[in-house]
MARMARLO-530462 format. One line per 4 residues: their letters; for each residue x, y, z of C-alpha. Coordinates in nm, 2 decimals, padded with zeros to 4 digits. Layout:
! MARMARLO-530462
a	X Y Z; ...;
! end
This chain:
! MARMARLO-530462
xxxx	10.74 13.28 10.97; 10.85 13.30 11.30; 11.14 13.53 11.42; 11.36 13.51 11.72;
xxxx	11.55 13.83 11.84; 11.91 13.76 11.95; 12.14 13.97 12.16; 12.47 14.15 12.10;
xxxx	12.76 13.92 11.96; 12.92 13.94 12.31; 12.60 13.78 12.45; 12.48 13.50 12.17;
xxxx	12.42 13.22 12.30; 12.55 12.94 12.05; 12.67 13.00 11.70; 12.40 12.72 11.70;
xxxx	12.21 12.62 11.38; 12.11 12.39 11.65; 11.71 12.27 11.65; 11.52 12.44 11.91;
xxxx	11.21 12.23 11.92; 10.88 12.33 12.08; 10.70 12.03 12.07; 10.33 12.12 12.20;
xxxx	10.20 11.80 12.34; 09.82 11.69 12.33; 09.81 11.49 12.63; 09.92 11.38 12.95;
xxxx	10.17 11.17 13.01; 10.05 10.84 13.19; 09.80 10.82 13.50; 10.00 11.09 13.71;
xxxx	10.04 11.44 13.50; 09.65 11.47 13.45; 09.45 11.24 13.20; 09.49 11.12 12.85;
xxxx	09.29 11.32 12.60; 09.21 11.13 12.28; 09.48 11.14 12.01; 09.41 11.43 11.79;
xxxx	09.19 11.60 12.06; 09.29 11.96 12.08; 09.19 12.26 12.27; 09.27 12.54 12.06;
xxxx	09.14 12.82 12.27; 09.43 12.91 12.51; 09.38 12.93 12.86; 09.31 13.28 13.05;
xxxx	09.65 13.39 13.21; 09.69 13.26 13.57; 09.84 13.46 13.88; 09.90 13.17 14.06;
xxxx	10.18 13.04 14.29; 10.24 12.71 14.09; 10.56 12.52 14.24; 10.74 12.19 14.05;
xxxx	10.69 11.89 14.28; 10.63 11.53 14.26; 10.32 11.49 14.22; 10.24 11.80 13.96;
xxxx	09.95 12.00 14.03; 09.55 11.97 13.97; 09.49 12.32 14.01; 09.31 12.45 13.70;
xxxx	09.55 12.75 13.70; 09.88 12.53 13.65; 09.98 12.30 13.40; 10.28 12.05 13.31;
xxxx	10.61 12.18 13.12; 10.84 11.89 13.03; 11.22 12.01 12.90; 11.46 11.75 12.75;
xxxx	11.80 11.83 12.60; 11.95 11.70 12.31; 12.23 11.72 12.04; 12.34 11.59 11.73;
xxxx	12.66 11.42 11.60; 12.90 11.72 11.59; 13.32 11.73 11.61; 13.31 11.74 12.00;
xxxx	13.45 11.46 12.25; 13.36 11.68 12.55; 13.14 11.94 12.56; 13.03 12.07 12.91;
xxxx	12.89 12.38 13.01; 12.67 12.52 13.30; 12.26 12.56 13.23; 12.27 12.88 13.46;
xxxx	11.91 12.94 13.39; 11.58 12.88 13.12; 11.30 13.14 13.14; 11.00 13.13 12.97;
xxxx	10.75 13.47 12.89; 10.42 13.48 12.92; 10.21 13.70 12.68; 10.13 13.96 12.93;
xxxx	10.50 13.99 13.06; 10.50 13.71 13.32; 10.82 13.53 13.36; 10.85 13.20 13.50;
xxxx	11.21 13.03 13.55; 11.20 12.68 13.46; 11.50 12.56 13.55; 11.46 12.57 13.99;
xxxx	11.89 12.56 13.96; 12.21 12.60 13.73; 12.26 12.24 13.54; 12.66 12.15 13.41;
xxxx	12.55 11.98 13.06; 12.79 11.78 12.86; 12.63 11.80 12.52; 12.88 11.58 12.34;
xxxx	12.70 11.25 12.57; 12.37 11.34 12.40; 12.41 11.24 12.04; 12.02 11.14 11.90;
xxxx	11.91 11.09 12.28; 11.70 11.35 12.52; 11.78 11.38 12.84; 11.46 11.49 13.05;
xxxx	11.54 11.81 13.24; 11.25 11.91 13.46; 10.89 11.83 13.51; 10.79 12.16 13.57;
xxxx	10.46 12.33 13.74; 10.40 12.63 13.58; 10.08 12.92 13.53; 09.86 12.85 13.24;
xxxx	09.87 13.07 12.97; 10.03 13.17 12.60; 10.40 13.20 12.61; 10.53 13.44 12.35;
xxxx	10.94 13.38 12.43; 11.24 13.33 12.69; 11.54 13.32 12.76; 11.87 13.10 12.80;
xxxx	12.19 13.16 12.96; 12.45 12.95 12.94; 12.81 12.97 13.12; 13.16 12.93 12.96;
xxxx	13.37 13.02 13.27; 13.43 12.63 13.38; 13.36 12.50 13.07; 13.50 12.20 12.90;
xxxx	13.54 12.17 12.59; 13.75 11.93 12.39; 13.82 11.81 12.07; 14.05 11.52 11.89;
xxxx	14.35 11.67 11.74; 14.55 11.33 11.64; 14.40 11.09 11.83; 14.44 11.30 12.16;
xxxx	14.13 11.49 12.34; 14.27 11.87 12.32; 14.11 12.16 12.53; 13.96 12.42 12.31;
xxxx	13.90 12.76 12.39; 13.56 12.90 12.27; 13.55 13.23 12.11; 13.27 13.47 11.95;
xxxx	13.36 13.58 11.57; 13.53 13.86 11.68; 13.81 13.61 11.87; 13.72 13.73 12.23;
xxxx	13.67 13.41 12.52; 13.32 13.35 12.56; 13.26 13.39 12.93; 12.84 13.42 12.98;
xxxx	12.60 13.44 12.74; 12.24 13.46 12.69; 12.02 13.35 12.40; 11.66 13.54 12.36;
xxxx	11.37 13.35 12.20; 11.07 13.51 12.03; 10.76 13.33 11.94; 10.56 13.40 11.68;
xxxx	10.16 13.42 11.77; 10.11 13.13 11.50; 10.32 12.88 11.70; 10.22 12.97 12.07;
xxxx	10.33 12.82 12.36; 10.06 12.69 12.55; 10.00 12.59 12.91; 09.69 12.44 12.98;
xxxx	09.56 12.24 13.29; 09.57 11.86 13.22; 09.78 11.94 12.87; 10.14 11.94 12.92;
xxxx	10.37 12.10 12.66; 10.75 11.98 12.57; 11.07 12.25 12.52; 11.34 12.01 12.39;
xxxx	11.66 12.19 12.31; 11.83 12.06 12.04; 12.21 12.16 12.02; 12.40 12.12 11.70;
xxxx	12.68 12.11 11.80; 12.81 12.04 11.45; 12.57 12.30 11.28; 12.70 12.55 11.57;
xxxx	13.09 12.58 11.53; 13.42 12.62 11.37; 13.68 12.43 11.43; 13.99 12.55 11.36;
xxxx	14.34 12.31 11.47; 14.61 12.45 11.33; 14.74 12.65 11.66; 14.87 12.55 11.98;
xxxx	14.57 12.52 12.10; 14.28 12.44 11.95; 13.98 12.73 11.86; 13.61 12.69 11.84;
xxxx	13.41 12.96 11.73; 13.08 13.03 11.77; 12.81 13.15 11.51; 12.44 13.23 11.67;
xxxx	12.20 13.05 11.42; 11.92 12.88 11.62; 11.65 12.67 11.45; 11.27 12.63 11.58;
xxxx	11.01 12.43 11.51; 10.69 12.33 11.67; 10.64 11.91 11.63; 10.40 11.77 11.89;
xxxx	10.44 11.40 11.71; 10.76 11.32 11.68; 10.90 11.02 11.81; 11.23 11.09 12.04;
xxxx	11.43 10.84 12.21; 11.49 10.96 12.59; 11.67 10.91 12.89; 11.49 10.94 13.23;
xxxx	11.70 10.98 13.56; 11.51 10.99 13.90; 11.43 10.82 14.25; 11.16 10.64 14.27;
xxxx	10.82 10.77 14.38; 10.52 10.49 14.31; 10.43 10.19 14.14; 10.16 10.17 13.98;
xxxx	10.13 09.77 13.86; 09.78 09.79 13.75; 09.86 10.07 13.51; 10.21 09.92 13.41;
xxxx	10.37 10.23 13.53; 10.57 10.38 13.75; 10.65 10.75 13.88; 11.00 10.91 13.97;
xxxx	11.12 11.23 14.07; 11.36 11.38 13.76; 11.66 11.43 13.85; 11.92 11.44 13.53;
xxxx	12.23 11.43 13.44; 12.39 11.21 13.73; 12.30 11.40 13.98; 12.28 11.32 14.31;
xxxx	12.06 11.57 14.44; 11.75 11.76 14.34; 11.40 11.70 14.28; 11.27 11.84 13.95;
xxxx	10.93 11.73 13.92; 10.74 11.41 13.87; 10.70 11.23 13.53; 10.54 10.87 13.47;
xxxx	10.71 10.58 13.30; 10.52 10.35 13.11; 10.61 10.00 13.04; 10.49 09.68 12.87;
xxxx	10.57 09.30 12.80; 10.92 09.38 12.61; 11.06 09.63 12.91; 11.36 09.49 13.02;
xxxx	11.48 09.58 13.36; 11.84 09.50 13.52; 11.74 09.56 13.94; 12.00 09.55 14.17;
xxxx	12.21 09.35 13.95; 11.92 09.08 13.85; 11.70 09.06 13.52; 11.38 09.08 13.44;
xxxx	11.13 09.09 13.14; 10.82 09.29 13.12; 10.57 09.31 13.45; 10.84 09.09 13.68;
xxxx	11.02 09.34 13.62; 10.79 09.58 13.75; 10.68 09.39 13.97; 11.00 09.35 14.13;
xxxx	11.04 09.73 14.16; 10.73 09.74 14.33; 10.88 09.55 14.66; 11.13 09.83 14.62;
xxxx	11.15 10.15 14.88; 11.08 10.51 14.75; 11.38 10.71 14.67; 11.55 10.38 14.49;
xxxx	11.78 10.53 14.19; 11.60 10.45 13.82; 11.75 10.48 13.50; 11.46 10.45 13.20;
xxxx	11.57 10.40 12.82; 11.29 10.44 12.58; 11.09 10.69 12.35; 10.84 10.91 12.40;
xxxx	10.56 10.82 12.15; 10.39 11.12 11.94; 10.03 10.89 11.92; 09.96 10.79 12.26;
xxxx	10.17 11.12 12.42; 10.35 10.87 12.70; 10.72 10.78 12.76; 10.75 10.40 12.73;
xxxx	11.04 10.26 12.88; 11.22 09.99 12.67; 11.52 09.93 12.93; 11.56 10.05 13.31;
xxxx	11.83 10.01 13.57; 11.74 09.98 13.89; 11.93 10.04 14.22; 12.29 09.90 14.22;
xxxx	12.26 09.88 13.87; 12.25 10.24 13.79; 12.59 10.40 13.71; 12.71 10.57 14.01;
xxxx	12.42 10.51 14.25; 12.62 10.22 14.46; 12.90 10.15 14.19; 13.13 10.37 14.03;
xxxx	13.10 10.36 13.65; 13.25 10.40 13.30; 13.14 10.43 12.96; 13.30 10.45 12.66;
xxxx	13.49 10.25 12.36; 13.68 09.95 12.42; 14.03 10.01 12.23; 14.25 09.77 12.30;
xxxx	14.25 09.40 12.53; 14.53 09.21 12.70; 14.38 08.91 12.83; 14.12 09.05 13.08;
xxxx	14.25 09.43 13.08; 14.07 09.65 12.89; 14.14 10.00 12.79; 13.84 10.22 12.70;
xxxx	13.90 10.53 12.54; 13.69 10.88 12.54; 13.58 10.76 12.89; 13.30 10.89 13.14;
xxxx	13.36 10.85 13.50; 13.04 10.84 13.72; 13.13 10.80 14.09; 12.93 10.67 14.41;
xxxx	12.98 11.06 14.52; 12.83 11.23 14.25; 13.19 11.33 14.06; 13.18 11.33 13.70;
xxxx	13.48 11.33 13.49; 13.62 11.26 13.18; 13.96 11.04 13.12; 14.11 11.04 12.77;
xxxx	14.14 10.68 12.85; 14.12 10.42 13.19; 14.19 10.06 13.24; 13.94 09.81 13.34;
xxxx	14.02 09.51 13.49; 13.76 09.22 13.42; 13.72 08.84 13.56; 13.54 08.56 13.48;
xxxx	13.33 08.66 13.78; 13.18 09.02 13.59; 12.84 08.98 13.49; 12.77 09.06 13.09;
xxxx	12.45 09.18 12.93; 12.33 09.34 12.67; 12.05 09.59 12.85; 11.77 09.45 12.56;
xxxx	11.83 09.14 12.56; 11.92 09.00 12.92; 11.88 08.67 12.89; 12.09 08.63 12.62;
xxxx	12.44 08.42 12.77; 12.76 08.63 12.76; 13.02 08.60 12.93; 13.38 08.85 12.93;
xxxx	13.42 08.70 12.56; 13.19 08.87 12.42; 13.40 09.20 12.51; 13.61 09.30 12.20;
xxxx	13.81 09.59 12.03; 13.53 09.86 11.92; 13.24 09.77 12.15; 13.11 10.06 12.32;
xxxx	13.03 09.95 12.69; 12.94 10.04 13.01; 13.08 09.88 13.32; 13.02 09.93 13.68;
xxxx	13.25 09.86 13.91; 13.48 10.03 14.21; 13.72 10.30 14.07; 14.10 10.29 14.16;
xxxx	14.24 10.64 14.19; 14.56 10.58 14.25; 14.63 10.34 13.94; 14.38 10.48 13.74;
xxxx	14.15 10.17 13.72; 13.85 10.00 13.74; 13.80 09.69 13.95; 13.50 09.51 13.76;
xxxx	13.60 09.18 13.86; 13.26 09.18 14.09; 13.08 09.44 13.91; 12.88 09.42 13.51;
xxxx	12.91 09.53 13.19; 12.67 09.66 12.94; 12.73 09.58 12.58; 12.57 09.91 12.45;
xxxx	12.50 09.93 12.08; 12.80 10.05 11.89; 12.80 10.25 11.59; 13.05 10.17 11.29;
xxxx	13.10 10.43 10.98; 13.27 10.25 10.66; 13.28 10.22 10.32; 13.08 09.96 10.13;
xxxx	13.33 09.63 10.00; 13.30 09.27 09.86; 13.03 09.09 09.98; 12.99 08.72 09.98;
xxxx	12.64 08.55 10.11; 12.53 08.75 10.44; 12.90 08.87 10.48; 12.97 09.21 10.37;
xxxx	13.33 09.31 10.34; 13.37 09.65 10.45; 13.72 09.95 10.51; 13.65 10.03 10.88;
xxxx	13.61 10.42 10.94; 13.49 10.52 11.31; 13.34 10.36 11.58; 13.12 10.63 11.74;
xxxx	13.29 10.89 11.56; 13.65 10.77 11.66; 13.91 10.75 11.43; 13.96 10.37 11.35;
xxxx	14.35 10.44 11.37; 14.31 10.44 11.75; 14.19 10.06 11.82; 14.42 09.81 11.85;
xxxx	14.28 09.49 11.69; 14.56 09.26 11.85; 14.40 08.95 11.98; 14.07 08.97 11.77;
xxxx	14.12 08.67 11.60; 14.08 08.33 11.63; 14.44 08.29 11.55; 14.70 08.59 11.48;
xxxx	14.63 08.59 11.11; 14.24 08.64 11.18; 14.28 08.94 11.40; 14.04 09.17 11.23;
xxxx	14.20 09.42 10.94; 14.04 09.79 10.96; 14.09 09.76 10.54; 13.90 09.42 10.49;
xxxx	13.65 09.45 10.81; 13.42 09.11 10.83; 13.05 09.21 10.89; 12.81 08.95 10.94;
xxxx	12.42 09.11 10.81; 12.27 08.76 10.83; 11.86 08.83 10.85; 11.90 09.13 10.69;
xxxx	11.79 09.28 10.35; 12.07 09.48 10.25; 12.01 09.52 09.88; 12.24 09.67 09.65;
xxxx	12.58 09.85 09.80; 12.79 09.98 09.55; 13.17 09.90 09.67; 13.31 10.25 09.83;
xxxx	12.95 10.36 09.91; 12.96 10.59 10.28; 12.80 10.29 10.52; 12.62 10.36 10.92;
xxxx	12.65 10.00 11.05; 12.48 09.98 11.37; 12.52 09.61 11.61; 12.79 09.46 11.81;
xxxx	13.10 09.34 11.81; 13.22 08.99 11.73; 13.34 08.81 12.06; 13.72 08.87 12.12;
xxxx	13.95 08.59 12.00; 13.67 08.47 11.75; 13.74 08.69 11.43; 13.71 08.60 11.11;
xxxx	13.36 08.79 11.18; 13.45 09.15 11.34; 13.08 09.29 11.37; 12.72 09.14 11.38;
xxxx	12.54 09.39 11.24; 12.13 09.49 11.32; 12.12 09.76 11.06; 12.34 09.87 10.78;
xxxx	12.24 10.19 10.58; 12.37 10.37 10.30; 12.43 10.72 10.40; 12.25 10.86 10.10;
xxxx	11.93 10.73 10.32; 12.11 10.86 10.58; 12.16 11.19 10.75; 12.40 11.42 10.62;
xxxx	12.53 11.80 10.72; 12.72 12.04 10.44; 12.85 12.33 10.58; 13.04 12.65 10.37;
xxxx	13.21 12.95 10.49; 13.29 13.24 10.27; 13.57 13.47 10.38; 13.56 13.81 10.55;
xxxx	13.27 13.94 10.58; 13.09 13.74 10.32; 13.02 13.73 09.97; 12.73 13.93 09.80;
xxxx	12.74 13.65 09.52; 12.72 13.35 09.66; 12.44 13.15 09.45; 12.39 13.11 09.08;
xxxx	12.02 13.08 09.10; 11.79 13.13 09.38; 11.38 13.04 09.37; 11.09 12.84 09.59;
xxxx	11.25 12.48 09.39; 11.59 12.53 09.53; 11.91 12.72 09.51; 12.26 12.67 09.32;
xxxx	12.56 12.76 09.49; 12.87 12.97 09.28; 13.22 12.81 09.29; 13.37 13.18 09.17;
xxxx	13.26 13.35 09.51; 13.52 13.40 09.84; 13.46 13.04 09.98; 13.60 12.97 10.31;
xxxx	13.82 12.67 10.52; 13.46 12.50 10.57; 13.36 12.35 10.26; 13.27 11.98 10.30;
xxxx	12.95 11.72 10.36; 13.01 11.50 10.65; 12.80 11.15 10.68; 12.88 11.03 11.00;
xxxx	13.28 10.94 10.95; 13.28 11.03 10.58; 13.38 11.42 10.47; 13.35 11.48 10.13;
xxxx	13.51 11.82 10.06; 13.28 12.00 09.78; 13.59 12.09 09.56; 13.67 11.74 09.47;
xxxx	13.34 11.70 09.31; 13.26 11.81 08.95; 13.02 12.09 09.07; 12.92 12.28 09.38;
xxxx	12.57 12.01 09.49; 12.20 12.16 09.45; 12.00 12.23 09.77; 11.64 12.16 09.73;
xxxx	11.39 12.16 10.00; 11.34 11.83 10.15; 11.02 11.55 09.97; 10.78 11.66 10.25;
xxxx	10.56 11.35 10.18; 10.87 11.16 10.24; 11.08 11.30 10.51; 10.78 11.61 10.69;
xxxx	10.81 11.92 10.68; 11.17 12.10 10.65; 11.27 12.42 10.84; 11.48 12.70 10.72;
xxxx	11.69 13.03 10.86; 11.77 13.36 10.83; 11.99 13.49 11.04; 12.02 13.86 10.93;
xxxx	12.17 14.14 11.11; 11.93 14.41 11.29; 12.04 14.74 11.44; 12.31 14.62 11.74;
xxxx	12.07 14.28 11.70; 12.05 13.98 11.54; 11.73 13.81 11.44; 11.65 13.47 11.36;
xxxx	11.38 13.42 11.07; 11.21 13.16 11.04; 11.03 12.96 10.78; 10.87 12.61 10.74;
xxxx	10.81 12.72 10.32; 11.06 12.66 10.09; 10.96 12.97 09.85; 10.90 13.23 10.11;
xxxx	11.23 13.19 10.24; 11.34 13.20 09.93; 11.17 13.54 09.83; 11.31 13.70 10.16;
xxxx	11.64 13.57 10.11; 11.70 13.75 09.74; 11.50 14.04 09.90; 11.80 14.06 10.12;
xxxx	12.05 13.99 09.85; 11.95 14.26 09.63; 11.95 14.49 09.90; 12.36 14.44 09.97;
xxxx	12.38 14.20 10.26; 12.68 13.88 10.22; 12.62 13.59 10.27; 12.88 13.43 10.58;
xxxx	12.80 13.08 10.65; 12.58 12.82 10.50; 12.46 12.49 10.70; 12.22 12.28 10.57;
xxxx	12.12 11.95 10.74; 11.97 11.63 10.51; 12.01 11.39 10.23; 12.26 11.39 09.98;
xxxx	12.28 11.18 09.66; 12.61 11.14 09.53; 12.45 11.05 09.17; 12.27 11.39 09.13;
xxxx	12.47 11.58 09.33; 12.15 11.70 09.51; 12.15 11.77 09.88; 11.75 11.77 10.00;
xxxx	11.74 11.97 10.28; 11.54 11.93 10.59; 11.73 12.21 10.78; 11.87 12.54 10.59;
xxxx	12.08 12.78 10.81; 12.22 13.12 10.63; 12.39 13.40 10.80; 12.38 13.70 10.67;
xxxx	12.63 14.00 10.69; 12.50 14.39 10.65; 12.45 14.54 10.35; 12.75 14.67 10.19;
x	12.78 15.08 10.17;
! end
């Protein structure tokens, strides 16, 4: 069990039942951060505590009294268009009372733009040694947060559970000794914070103005193996073509300043690379970027792999061709066409001068003269054509305040992978029939389909959406089943096909989130049955306004069913090892218990039961199967209230 102390409500940090992850890291990350140890190789006696000096720079440090800390942040699918708030400061503790500051300066983060992506923070130098906790501050003073309230991006204000504005608050972590931090020389360790957003808040909508409020669950988990995708922002440092790697300073979230440490890049035969506005395949690429000058503006797209410990690049822009760096950029969903004006909706706005905004929607104004690619593939011909209603894009070109528009008739446009929720239909040969939900989590009520078609009566239909799966196996889909359909969109004007899909899943193989509220301050009954197999949730209990299971686009609300689902603990064979929560109530304090057993939770849980406390808020993150009504859980948050008197 581990256990994580949290400050007064009018200090928590998130009502997060967001993932925390400590993922402790074998080895170094390419030639520049200190050797590669053989996978599996451990050290498991912890370094002596250093006094030393140890400062973040480029090129790391090979002083056997520092070693490498890499932070990444990252969210999950949650109810939030915008989501920005200042990083003011991450501190780690050392066991004998140290404290180092990670972070060299305060960070504005727009969690919302990091949905199953990390964005790498900071390379940072720091003393050897166990680290037993930290610290995190976030601020709310500046913050902006939206949410979609009838198709329009609304500000919400974000309160704590007694209703007061959050303003600043801080989070503090605890370690337990059985899942240490370590620092070592040569062995660099990863923080990734995880934000739930959608684990983490209320959302209520019925006001003026919309409320989000807060409830401090936090989830932690040591995983040195899992595979992440990432996002890796920096200048250039070296090129190393004989290693097929390269070296930048990190310097995230579109920034235009700041140096936060040095990190390698890996790439191979299949890295695709966009310099300057040209592209490139595997080592020309890298090649390319070799006859390049230090300080030249990178963007890297890949994973960091668990088995060799590296990040391998799959896709880097280069130069001009990195958003903001010499051409202004947006990103977002393409919702509507007339001829070669383009509206994109739930827009980012990257400028030359460092500005970042976000625009409910702009225009874009294309030509036959804008350059199209699709970042994996960019050799593949496209042309403006392949631009239609749905696709979620980036183009660069030169921003027009006045008229609220982007020139791209001389810039390029990056057909990004677009995510489609929908309901399983008809399907006939590799064409699957489908009700169009959301695209990216957007309501399928705000794209206009006009033009779609190759004639008028072939402009696609949101009821009787044409998805092409050829190549794929999509075995059986039961019409009305929840669908994640991940690809492209069709070319504009060439409908009857509206989607060329890579992967379609079923949502029961899919991720899935149930969240329950009980009312006041909580309900002392709230499961039937409670032991190490699983737990069975009481209908006759106080249950609140949250009550549902979303998959992606798809919200099942529990009453409709014909029982409140099961919650198991997750197949570990199948899906690793599940974490679950207790957040219970302390003195003026809240703690944070955690477990990676099923059954021991379980025992401390009805331990607390039986001694008065009510339960508040349930979140449980997973697998659910509509035929059982089972929901497997792989992450179990429960908030407890005090005992009653």
């Amino acid at each position: 069990m581990w256990k994580i102390s949290l400050p007064p409500v009018r200090h928590w940090l998130f009502q997060l039942s967001a993932a925390f992850a400590l993922s402790t890291l074998l080895t170094a990350c390419g030639g520049g951060a200190g050797g590669n140890a053989p996978a599996g190789e451990q050290n498991n006696a912890p370094p002596p505590p250093s006094n030393a000096q140890c400062e973040t720079s480029d090129t790391g440090s090979d002083s056997e009294q520092c070693g490498a800390l890499f932070v990444g942040i990252t969210d999950a699918d949650g109810d939030f268009l915008r989501y920005q708030v200042a990083v003011v400061s991450l501190s780690l503790e050392r066991a004998d009372g140290v404290v180092v500051e990670v972070l060299p300066s305060a960070n504005t983060v727009d969690f919302a733009q990091y949905v199953d992506v990390t964005e790498l923070v900071t390379a940072a130098t720091v003393p050897v040694g166990t680290y037993i906790g930290g610290e995190i501050t976030l601020d709310y003073r500046e913050a902006d947060v939206r949410v979609e309230v009838a198709g329009e991006a609304r500000a919400a204000t974000v309160v704590d559970e007694g209703g007061a504005q959050i303003e600043q608050i801080t989070l503090a972590l605890t370690i337990d000794n059985r899942n240490q931090l370590v620092i070592a020389p040569g062995i660099p360790a990863m923080l990734t914070a995880d934000f739930d957003l959608a684990a983490s808040h209320t959302v209520d909508v019925s006001g003026a103005e919309p409320a989000v409020t807060l409830y401090p669950v936090l989830v932690a988990e040591v995983n040195a193996h899992a595979h992440k995708d990432f996002r890796i922002r920096g200048p250039l440092i070296t090129v190393a073509e004989n290693e097929n790697d390269y070296r930048i300073a990190v310097r995230p979230f579109y920034r235009s300043q700041g140096r936060f440490g040095g990190v390698d890049i890996e790439t191979d035969s299949e890295t695709t690379w966009e310099i300057n506005g040209e592209a490139y395949v595997g080592a020309a690429g890298l090649a390319a970027l070799a006859e390049l000058e230090a300080g030249t503006a990178t963007l890297a797209m890949g994973v960091y792999e668990g088995g060799s410990r590296v990040f391998r690049a799959r896709a880097v822009l280069v130069g001009a061709s990195v958003p903001g760096a010499e051409l202004d950029a947006v990103e977002g969903h393409v919702v509507a066409r007339s001829d070669n004006l383009l509206t994109v909706r739930g827009a980012t706005l990257v400028r030359t001068d460092g500005a970042l905004a976000f625009n409910q929607q702009v225009a874009v104004q294309l030509a036959d003269t804008t350059v199209v690619r699709k970042l994996l593939k960019p050799f593949e011909p496209l042309t403006i054509d392949d631009i239609s209603i749905g696709q979620r894009i980036r183009i660069l070109g030169e921003w027009e305040h006045e008229r609220g528009t982007l020139q791209a008739q001389s810039g390029r446009a990056h057909l990004l992978l677009t995510r489609l929720s929908a309901t399983g239909g008809e399907r006939v040969s590799d064409t699957l029939q489908v009700a169009a939900l959301a695209f990216g989590g957007r309501d399928i009520s705000l794209f206009d389909f006009s033009g779609t078609g190759d004639v008028p009566e072939n402009d696609a239909s949101p009821t009787a959406y044409q998805v092409s799966a050829a190549g794929l196996d999509l075995g059986a889909i039961d019409p009305g089943a929840p669908l994640s359909i991940r690809g492209y969109v069709a070319p504009y004007a060439g409908a009857p096909t509206d989607f060329n899909a890579l992967s379609v899943a079923d949502f029961s193989d899919a991720r899935a989130r149930m969240l329950l509220s009980w009312q006041g301050e909580g309900d002392t009954g709230a499961f039937v049955s409670l032991d190490g197999a699983g737990l069975t949730l009481s209908a006759e209990g106080a249950i609140g306004a949250a009550h549902h299971i979303r998959r992606g686009a798809h919200h099942t609300d529990l009453f409709t069913l014909d029982a409140l689902p099961s919650i198991a603990p997750v197949d570990a064979q199948r899906f690793g090892r599940g974490i679950y929560t207790l957040a219970v109530p302390a003195d003026d304090r809240r703690e944070l218990l955690f477990f990676s057993d099923f059954g021991s939770f379980a025992t401390e849980l009805d331990d607390r039961l039986a001694g008065g406390a009510a339960v508040k808020l349930l979140h449980a993150s997973g697998y659910f199967d509509d035929g059982d009504n089972r929901f497997s859980a792989i992450g179990l948050s429960v908030v407890l209230r005090r005992p009653t008197n």
